[in-house]
PLY file of the C-alpha trace (Angstrom):
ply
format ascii 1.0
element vertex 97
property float x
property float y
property float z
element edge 96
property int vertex1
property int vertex2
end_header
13.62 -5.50 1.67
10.64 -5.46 -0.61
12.45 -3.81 -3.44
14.98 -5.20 -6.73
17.95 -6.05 -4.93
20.43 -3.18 -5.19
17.88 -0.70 -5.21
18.72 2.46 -2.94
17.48 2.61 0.35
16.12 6.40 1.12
14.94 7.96 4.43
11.80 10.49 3.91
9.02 11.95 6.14
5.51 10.40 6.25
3.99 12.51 3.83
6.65 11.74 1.18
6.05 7.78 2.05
2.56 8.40 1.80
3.08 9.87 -1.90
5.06 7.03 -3.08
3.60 5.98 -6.41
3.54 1.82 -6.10
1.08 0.62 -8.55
0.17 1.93 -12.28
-2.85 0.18 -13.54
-4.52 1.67 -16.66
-2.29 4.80 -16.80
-3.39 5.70 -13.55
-0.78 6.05 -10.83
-1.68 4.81 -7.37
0.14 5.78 -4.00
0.78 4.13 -0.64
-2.29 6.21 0.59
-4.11 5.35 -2.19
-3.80 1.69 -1.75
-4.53 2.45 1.99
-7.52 4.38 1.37
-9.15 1.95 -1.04
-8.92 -0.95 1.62
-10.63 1.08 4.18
-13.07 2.64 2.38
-14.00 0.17 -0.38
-12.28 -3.53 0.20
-13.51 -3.52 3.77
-10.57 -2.61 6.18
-13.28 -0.07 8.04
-16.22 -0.54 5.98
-17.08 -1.88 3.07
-17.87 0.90 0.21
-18.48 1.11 -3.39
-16.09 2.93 -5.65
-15.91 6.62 -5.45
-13.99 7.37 -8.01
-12.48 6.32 -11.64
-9.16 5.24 -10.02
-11.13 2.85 -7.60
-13.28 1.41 -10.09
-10.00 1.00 -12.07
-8.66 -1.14 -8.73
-12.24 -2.95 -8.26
-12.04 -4.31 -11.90
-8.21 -5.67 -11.29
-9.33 -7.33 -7.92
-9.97 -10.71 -9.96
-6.37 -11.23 -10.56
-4.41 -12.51 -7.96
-0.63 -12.08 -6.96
0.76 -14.53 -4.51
-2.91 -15.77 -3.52
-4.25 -12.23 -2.60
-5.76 -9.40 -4.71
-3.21 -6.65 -6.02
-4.13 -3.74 -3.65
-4.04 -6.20 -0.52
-0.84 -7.68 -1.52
0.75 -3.90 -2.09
-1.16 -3.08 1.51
1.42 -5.99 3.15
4.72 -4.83 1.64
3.19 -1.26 2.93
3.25 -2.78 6.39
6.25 -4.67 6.36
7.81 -1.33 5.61
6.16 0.54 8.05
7.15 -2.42 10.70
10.78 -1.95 9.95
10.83 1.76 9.97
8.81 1.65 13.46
11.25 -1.38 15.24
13.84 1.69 16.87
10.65 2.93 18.45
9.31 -0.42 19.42
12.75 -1.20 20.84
12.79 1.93 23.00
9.03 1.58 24.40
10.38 -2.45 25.25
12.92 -2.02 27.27
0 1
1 2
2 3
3 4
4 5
5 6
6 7
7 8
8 9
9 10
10 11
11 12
12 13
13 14
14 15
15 16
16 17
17 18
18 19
19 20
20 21
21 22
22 23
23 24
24 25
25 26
26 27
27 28
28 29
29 30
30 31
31 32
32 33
33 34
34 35
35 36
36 37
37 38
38 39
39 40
40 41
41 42
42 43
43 44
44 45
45 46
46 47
47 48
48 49
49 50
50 51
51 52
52 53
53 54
54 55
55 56
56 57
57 58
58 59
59 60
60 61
61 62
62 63
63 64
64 65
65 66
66 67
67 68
68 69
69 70
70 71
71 72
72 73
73 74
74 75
75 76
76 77
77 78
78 79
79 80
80 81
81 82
82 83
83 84
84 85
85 86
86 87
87 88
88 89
89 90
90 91
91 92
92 93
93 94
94 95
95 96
């Protein structure tokens, strides 16, 4: 649902999802966990942080632009949940009824 229309869908394990490259800014190549880990650790999601690293100040200087009305990594953070909410609603069904 959040990809080109057509595009293959394809079941994989958690730490395959996590590795997912979604993002290339700069020639650097950023995962679903990056994304993740940048808005915990440095956009605020559990703290806010500095940037710890050259791929986070890479993110940091691209926060300015905005996609939609939100900043690139939070934007890539809600497809990452709308995923995850699909892949999770069997479960959610199950606990329900």
């Amino acid at each position: 649902d959040t990809s080109r229309p057509g595009k293959k869908i394809l079941q994989i394990n958690r730490d395959n999802f996590l590795k997912t490259p979604i993002l290339l800014a700069k020639s650097k190549e950023y995962s679903i966990k990056d994304i993740i880990l940048y808005e915990a650790h440095v956009m605020g999601g559990i703290h806010a942080g500095s940037a710890k690293s050259d791929k986070d100040e890479i993110l940091k200087k691209i926060e300015g632009l905005f996609v939609g009305g939100h900043r690139p990594s939070l934007r890539q953070l809600k497809a990452i949940a709308r995923i995850v909410l699909k892949a999770i609603k069997p479960l959610k069904e199950l606990i329900n009824v």
